[in-house]
Gaussian input, Z-matrix of N, CA and C with variables (Angstrom, degrees):
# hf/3-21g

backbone

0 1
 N
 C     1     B1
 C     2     B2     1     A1
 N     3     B3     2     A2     1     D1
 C     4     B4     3     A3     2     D2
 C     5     B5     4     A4     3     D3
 N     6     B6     5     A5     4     D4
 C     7     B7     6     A6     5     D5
 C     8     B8     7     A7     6     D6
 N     9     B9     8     A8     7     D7
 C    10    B10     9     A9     8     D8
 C    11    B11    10    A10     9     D9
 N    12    B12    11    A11    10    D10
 C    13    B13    12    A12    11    D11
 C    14    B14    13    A13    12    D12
 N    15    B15    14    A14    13    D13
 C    16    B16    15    A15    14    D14
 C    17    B17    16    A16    15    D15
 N    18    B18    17    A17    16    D16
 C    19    B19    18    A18    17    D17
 C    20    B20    19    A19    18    D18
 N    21    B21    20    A20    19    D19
 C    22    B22    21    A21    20    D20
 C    23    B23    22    A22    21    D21
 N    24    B24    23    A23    22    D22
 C    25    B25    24    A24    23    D23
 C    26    B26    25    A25    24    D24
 N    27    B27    26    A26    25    D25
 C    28    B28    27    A27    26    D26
 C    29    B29    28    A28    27    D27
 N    30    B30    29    A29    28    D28
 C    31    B31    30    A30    29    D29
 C    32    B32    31    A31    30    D30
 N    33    B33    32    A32    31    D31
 C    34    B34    33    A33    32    D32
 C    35    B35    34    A34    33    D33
 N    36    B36    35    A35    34    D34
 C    37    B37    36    A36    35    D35
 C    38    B38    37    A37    36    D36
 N    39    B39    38    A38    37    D37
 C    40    B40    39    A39    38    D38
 C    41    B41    40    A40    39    D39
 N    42    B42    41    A41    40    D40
 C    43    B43    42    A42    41    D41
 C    44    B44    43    A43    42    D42
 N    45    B45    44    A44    43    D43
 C    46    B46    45    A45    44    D44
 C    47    B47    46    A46    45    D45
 N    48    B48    47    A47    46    D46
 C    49    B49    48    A48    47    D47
 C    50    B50    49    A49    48    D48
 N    51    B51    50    A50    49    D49
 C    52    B52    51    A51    50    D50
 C    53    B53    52    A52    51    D51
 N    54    B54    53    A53    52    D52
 C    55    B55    54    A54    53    D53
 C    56    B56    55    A55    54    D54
 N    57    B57    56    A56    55    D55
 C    58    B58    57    A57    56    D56
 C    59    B59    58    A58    57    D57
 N    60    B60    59    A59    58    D58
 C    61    B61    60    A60    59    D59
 C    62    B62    61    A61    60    D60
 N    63    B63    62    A62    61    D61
 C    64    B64    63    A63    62    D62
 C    65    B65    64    A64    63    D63
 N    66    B66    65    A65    64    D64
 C    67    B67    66    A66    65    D65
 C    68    B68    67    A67    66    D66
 N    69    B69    68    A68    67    D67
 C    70    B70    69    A69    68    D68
 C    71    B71    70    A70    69    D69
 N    72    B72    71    A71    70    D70
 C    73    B73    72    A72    71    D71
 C    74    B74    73    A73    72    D72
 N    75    B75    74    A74    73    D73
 C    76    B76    75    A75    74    D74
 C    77    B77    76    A76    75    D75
 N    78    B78    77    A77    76    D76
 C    79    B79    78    A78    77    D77
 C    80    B80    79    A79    78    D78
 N    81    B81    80    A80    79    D79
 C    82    B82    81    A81    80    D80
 C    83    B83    82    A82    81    D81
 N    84    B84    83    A83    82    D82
 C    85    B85    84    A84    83    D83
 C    86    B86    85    A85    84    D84
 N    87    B87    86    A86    85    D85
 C    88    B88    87    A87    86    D86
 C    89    B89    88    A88    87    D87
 N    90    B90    89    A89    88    D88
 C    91    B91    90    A90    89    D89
 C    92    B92    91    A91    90    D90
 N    93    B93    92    A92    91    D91
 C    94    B94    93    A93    92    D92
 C    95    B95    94    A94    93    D93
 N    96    B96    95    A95    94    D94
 C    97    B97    96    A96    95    D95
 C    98    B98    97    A97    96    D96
 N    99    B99    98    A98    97    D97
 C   100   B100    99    A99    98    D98
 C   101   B101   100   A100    99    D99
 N   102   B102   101   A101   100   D100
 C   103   B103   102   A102   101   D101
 C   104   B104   103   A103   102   D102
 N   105   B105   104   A104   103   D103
 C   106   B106   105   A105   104   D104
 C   107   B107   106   A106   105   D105
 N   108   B108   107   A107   106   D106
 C   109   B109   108   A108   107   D107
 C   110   B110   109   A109   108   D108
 N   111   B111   110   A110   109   D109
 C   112   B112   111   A111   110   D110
 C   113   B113   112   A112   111   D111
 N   114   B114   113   A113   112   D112
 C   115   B115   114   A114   113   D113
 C   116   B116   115   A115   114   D114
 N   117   B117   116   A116   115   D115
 C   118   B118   117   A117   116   D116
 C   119   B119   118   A118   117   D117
 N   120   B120   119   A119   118   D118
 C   121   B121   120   A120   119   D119
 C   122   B122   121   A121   120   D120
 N   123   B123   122   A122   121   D121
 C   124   B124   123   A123   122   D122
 C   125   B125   124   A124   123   D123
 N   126   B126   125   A125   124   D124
 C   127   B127   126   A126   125   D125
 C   128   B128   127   A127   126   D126
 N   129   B129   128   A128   127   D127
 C   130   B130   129   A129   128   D128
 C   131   B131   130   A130   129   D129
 N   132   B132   131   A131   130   D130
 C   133   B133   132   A132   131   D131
 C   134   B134   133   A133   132   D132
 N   135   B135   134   A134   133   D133
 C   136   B136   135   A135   134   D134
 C   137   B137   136   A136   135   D135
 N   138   B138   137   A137   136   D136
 C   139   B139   138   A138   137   D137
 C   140   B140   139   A139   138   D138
 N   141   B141   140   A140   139   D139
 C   142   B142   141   A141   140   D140
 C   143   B143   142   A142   141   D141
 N   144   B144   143   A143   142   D142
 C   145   B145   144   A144   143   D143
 C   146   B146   145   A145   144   D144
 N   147   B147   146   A146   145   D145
 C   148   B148   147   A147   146   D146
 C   149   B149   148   A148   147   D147
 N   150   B150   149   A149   148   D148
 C   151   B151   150   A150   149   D149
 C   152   B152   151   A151   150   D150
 N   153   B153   152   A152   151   D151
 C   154   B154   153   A153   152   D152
 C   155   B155   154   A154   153   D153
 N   156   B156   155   A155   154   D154
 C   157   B157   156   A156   155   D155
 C   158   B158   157   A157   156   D156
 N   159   B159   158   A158   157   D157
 C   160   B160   159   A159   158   D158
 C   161   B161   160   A160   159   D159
 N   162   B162   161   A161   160   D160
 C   163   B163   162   A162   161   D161
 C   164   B164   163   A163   162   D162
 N   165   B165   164   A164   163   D163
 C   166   B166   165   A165   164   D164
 C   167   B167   166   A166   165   D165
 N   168   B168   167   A167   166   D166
 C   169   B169   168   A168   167   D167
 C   170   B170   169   A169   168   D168
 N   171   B171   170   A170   169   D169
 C   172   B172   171   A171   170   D170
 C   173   B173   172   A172   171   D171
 N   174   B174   173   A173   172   D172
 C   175   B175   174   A174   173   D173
 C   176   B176   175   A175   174   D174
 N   177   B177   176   A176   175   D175
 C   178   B178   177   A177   176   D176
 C   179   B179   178   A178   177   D177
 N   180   B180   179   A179   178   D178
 C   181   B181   180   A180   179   D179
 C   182   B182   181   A181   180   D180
 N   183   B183   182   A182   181   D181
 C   184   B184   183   A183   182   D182
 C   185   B185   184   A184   183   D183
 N   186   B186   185   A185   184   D184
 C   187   B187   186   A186   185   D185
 C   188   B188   187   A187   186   D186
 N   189   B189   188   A188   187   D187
 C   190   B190   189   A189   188   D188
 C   191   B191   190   A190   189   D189
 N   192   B192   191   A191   190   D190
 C   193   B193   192   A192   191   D191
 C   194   B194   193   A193   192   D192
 N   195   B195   194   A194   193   D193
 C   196   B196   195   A195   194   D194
 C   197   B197   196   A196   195   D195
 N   198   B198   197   A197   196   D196
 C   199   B199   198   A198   197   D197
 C   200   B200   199   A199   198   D198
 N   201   B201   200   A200   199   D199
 C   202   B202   201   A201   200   D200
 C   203   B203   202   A202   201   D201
 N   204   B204   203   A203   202   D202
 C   205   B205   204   A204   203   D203
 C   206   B206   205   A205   204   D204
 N   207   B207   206   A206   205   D205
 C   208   B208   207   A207   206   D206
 C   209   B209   208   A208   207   D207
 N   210   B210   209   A209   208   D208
 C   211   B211   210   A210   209   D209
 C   212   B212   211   A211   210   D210
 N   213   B213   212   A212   211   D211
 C   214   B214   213   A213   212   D212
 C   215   B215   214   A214   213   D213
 N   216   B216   215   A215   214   D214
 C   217   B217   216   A216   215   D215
 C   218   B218   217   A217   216   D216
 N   219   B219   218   A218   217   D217
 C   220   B220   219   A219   218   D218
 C   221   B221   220   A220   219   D219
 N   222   B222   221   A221   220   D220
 C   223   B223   222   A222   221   D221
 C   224   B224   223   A223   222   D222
 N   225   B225   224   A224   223   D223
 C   226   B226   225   A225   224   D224
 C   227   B227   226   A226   225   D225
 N   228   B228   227   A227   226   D226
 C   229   B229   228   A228   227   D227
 C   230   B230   229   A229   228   D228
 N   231   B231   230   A230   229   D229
 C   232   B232   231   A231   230   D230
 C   233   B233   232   A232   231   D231
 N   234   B234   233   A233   232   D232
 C   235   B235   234   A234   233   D233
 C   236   B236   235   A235   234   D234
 N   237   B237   236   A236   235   D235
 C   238   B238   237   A237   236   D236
 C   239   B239   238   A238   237   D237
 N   240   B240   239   A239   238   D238
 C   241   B241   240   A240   239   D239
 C   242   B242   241   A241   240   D240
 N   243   B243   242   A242   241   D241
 C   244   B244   243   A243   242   D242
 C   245   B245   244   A244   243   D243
 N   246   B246   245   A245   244   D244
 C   247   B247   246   A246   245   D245
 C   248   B248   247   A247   246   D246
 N   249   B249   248   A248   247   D247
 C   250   B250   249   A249   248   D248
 C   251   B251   250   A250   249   D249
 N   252   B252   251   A251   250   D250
 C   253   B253   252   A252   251   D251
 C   254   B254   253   A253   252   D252
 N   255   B255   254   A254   253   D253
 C   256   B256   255   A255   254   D254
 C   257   B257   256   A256   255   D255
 N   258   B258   257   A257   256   D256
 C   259   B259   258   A258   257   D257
 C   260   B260   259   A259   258   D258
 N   261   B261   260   A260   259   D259
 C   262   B262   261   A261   260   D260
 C   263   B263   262   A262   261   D261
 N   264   B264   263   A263   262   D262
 C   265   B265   264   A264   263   D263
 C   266   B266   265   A265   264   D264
 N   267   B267   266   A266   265   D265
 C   268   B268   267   A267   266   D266
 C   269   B269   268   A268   267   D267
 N   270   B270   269   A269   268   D268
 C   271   B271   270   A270   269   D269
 C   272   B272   271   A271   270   D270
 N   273   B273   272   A272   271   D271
 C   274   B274   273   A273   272   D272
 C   275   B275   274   A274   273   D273
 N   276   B276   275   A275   274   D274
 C   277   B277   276   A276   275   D275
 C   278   B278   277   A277   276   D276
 N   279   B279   278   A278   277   D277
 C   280   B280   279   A279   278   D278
 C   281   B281   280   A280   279   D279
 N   282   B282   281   A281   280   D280
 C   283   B283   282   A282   281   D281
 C   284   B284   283   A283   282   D282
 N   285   B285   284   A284   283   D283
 C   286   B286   285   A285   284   D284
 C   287   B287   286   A286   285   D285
 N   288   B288   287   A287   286   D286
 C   289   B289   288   A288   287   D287
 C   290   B290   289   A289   288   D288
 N   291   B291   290   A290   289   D289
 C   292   B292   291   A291   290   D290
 C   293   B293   292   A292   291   D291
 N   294   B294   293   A293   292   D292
 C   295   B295   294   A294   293   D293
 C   296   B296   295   A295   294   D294
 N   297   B297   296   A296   295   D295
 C   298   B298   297   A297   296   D296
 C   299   B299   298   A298   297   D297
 N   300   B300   299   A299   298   D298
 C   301   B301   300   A300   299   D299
 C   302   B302   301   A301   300   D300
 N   303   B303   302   A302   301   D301
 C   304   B304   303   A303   302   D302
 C   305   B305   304   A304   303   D303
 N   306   B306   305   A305   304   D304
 C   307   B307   306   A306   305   D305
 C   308   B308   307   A307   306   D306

   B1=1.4487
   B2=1.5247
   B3=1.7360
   B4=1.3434
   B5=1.6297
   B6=1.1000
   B7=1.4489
   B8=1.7255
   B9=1.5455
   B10=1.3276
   B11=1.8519
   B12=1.8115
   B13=1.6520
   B14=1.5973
   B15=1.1162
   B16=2.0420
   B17=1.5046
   B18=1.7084
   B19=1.4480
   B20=1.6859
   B21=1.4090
   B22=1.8024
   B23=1.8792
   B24=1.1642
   B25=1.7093
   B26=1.2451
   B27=1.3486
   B28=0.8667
   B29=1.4379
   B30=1.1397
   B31=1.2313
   B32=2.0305
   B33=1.2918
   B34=1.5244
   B35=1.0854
   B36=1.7711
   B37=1.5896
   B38=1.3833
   B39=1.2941
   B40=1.8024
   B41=2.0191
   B42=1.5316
   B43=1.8586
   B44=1.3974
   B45=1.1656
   B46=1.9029
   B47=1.2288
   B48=1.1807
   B49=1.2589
   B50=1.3222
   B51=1.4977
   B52=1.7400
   B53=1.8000
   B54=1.3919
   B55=1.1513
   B56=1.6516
   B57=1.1605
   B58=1.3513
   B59=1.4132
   B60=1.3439
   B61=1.3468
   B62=1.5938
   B63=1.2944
   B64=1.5496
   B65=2.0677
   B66=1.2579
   B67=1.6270
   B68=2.0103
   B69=1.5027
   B70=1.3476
   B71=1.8335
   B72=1.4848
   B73=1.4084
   B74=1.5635
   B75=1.9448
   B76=1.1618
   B77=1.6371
   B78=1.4996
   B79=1.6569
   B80=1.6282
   B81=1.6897
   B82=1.1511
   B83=1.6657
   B84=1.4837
   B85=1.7708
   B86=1.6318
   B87=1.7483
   B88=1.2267
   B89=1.8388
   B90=1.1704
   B91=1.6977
   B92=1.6598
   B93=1.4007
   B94=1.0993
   B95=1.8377
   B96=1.1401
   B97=1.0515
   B98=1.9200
   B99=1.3526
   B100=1.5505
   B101=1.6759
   B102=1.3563
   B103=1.7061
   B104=1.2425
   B105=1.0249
   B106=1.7297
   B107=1.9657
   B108=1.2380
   B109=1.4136
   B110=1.9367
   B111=1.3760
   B112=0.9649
   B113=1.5420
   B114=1.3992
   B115=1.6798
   B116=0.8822
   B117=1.8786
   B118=1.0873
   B119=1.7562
   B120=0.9197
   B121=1.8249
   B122=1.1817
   B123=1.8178
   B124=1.1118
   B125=1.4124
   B126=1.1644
   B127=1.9466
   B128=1.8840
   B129=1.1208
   B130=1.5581
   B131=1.3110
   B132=1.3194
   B133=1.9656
   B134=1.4856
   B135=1.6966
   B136=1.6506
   B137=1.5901
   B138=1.0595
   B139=1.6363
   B140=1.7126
   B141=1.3660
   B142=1.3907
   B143=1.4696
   B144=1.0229
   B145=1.6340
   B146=1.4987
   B147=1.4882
   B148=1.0432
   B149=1.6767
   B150=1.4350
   B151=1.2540
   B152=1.7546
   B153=0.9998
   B154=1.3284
   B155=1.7176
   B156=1.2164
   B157=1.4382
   B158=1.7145
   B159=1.7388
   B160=1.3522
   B161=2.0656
   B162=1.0941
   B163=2.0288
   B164=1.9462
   B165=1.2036
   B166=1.1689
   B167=1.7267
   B168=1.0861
   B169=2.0005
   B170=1.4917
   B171=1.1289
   B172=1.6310
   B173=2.0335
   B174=0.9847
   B175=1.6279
   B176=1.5012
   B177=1.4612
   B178=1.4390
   B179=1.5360
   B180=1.4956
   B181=1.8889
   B182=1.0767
   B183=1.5825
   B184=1.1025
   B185=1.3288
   B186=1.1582
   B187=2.0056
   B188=1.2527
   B189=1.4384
   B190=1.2049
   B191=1.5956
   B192=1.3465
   B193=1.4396
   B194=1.5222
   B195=1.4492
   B196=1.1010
   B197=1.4992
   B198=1.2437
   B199=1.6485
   B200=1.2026
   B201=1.7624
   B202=1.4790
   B203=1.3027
   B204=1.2310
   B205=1.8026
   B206=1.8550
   B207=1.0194
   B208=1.6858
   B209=1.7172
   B210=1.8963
   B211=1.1158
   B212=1.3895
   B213=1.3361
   B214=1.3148
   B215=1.7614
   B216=1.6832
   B217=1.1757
   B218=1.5247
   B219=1.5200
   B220=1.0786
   B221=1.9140
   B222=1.4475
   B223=1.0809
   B224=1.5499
   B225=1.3909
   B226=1.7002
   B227=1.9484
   B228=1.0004
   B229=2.0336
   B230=0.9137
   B231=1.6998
   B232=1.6848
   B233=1.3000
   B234=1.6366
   B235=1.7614
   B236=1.2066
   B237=1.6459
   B238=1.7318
   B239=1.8642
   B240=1.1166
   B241=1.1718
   B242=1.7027
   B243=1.2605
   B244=1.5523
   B245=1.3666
   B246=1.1676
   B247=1.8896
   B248=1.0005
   B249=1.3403
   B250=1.7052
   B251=1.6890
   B252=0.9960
   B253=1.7871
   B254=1.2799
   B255=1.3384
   B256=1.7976
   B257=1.5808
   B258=1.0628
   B259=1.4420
   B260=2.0982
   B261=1.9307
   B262=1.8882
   B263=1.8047
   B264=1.1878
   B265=1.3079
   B266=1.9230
   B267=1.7761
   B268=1.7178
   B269=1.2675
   B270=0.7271
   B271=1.7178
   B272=1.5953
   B273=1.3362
   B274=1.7210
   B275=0.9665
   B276=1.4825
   B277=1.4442
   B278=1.7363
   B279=0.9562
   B280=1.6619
   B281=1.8264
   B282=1.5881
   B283=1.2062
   B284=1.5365
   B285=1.4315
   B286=1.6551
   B287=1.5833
   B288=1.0012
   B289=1.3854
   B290=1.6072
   B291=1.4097
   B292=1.4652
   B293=1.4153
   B294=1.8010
   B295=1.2529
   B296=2.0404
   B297=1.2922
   B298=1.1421
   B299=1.7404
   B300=1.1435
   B301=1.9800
   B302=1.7217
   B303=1.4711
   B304=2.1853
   B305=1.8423
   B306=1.2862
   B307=1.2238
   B308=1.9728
   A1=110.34
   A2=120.93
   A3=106.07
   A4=100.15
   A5=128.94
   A6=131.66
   A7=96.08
   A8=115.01
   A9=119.01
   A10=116.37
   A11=89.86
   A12=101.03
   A13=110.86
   A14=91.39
   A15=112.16
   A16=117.66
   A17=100.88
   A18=102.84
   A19=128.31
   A20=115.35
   A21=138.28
   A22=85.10
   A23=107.23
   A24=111.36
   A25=114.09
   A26=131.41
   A27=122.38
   A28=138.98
   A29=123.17
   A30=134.10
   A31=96.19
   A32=102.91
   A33=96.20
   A34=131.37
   A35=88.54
   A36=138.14
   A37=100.40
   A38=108.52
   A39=120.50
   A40=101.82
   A41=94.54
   A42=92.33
   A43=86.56
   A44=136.95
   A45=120.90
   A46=103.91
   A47=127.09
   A48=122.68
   A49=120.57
   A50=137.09
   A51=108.98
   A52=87.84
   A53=118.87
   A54=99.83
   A55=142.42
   A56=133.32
   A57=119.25
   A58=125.62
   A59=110.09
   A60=127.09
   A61=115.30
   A62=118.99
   A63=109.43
   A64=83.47
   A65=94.44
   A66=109.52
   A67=108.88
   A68=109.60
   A69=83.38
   A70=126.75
   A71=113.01
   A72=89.87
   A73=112.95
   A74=104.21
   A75=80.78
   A76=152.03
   A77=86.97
   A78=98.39
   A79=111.91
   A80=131.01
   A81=152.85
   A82=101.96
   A83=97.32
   A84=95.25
   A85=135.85
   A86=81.40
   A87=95.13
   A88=114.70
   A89=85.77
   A90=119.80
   A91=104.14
   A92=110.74
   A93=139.08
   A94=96.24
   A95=158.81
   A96=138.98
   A97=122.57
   A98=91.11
   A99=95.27
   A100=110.73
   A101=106.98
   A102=90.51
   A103=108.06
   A104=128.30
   A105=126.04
   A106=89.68
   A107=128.14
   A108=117.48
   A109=106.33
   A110=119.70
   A111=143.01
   A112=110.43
   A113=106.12
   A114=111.22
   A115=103.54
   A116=158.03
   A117=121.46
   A118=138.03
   A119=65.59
   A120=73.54
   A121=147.72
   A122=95.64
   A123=100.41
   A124=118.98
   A125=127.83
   A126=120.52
   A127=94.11
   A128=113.46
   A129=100.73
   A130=113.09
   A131=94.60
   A132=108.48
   A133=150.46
   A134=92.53
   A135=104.21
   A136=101.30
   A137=114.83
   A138=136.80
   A139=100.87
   A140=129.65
   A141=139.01
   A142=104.36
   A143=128.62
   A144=131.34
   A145=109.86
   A146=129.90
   A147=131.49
   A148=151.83
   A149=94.99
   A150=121.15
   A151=104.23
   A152=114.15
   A153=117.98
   A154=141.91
   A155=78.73
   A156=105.00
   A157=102.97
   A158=107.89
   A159=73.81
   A160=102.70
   A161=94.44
   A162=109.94
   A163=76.40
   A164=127.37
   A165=129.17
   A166=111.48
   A167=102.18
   A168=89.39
   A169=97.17
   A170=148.45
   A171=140.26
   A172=69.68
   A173=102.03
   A174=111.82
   A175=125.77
   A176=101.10
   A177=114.05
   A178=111.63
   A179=104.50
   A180=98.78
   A181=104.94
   A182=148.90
   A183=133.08
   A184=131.09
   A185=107.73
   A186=132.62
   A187=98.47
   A188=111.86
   A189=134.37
   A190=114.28
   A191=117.58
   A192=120.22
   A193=120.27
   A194=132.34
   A195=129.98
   A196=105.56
   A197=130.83
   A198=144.63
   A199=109.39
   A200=97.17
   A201=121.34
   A202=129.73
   A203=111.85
   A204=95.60
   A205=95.16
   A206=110.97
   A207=117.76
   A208=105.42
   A209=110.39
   A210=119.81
   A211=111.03
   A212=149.10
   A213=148.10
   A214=90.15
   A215=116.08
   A216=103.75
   A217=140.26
   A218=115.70
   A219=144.46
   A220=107.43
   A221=104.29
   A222=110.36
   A223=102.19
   A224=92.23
   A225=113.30
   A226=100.52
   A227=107.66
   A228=84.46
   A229=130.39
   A230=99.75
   A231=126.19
   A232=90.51
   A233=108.14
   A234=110.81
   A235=108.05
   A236=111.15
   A237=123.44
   A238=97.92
   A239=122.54
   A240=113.24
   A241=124.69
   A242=98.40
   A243=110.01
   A244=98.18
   A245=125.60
   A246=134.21
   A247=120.01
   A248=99.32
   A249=107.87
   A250=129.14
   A251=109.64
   A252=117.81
   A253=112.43
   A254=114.18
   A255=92.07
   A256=125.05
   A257=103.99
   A258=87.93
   A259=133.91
   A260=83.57
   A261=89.36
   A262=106.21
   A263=101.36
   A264=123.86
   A265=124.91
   A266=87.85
   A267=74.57
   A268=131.31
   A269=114.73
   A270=117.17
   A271=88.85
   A272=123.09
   A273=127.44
   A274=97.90
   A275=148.30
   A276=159.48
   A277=111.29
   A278=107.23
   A279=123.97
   A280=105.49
   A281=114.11
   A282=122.82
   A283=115.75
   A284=103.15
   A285=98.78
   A286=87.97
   A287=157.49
   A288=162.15
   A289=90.53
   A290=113.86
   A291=122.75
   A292=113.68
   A293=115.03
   A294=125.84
   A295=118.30
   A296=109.90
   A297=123.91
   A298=90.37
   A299=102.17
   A300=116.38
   A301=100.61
   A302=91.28
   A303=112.97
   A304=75.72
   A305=144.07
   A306=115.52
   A307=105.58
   D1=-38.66
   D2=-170.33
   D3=-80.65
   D4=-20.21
   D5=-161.95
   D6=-75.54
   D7=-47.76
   D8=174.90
   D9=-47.54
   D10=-52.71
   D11=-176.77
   D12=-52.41
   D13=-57.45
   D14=-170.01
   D15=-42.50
   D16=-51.70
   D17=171.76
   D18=-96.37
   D19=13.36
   D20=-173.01
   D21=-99.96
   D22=-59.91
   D23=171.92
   D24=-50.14
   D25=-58.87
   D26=170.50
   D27=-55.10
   D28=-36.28
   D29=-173.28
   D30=-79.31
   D31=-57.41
   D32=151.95
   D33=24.89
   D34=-99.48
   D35=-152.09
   D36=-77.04
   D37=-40.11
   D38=-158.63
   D39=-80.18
   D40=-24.91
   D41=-170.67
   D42=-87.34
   D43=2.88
   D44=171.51
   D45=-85.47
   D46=-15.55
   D47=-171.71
   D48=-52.55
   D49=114.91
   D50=-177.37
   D51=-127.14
   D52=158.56
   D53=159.06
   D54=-70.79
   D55=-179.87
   D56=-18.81
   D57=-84.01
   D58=128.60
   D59=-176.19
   D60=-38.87
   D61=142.27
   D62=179.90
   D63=-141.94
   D64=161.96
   D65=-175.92
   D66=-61.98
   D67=-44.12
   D68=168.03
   D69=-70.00
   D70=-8.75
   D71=-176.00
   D72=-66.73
   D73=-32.42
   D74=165.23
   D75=-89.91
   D76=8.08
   D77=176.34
   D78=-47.82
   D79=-62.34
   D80=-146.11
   D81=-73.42
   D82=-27.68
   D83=166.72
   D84=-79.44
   D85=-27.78
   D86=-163.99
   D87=-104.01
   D88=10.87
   D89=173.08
   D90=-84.79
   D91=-63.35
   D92=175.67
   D93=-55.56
   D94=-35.28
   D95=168.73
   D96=-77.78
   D97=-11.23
   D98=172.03
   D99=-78.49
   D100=-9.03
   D101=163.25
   D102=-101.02
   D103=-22.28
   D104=-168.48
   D105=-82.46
   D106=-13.55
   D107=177.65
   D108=-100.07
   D109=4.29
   D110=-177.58
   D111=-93.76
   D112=-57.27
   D113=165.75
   D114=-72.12
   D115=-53.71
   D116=167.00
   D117=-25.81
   D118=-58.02
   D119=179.72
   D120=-94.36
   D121=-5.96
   D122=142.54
   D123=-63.35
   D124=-32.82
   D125=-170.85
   D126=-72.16
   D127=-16.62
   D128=-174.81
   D129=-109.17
   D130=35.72
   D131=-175.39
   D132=72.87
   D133=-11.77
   D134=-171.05
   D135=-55.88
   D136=129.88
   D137=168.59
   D138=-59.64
   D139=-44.02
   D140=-175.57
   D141=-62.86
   D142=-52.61
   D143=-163.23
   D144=-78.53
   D145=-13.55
   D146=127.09
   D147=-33.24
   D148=-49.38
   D149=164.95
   D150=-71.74
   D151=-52.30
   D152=167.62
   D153=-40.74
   D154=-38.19
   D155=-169.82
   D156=-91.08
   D157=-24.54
   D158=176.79
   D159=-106.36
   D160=14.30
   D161=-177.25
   D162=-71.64
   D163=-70.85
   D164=-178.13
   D165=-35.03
   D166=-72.04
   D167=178.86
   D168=-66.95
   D169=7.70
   D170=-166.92
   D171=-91.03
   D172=-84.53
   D173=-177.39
   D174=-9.08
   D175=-45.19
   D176=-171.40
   D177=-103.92
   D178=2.13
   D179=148.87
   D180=-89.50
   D181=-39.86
   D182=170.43
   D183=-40.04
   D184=-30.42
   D185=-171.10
   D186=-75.98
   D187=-62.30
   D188=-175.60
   D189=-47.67
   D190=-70.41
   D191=162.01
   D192=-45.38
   D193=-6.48
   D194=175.13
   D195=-97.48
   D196=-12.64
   D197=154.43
   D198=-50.49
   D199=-90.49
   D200=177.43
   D201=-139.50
   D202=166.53
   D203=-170.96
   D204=-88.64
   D205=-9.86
   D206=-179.19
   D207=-60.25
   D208=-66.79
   D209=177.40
   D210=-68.40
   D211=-14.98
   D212=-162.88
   D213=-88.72
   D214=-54.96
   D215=169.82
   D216=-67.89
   D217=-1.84
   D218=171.22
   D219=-59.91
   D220=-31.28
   D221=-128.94
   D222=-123.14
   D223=-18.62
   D224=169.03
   D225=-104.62
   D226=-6.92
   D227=141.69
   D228=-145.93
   D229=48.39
   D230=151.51
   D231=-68.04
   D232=-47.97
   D233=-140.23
   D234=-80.71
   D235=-23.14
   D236=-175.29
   D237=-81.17
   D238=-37.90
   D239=166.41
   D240=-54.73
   D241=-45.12
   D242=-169.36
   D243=-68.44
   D244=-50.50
   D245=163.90
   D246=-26.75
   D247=-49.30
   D248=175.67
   D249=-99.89
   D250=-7.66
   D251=148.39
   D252=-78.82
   D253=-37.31
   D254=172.83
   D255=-99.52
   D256=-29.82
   D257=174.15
   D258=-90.57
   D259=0.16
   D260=171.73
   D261=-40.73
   D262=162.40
   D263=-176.44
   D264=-54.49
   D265=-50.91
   D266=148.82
   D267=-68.91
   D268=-28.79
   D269=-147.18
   D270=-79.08
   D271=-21.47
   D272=-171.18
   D273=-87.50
   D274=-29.58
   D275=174.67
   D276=-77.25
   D277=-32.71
   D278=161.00
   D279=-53.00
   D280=-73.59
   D281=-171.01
   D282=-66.03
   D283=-22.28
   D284=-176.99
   D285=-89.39
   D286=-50.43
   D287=-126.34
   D288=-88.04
   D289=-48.86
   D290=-177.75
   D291=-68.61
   D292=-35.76
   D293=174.42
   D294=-70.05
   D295=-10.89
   D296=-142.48
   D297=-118.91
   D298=-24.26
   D299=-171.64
   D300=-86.87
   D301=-38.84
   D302=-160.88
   D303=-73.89
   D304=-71.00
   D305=-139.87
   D306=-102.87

């Protein structure tokens, strides 16, 4: 799902682009590739891109609450979900098992 999100955003973000270019247009893309490099690697085990991934939706309740308090709460149980797909008990036995194979 984040690999889907990361690069659908991106591609997005990147066709708004018109000139002349200024540094935030490209911030919002290149924001947008830190989750699609997050789902990578999460499938290839890094324990970090996890943490990442949910610092990333941590981010976007903040954003979110600066919209609305509707979408901000929308957005905090994305993050309670995402909390809880990655860090249940398998899934921690997954990353150490993967961490434990890598060294």
């Amino acid at each position: 799902m984040l690999i889907a999100v990361g690069a659908l955003q991106c591609a997005s973000h990147a066709m708004r682009i018109r000139p002349p270019l200024h540094a935030a247009d490209l911030g919002i893309p290149l924001f947008e590739l830190v989750i699609l490099a997050c789902g990578i690697y999460l499938l290839r085990g890094a324990n970090w891109a996890r943490w990442l991934a949910l610092a990333w939706v941590g981010f976007h309740i903040a954003v979110s609450f600066m919209n609305s308090v509707s979408a901000g709460l929308v957005h905090s149980l994305i993050f309670l979900l995402f909390a809880w797909l990655l860090f249940r008990p398998g899934v921690n036995a997954w990353f150490r098992a993967r961490r434990t194979a890598a060294a």
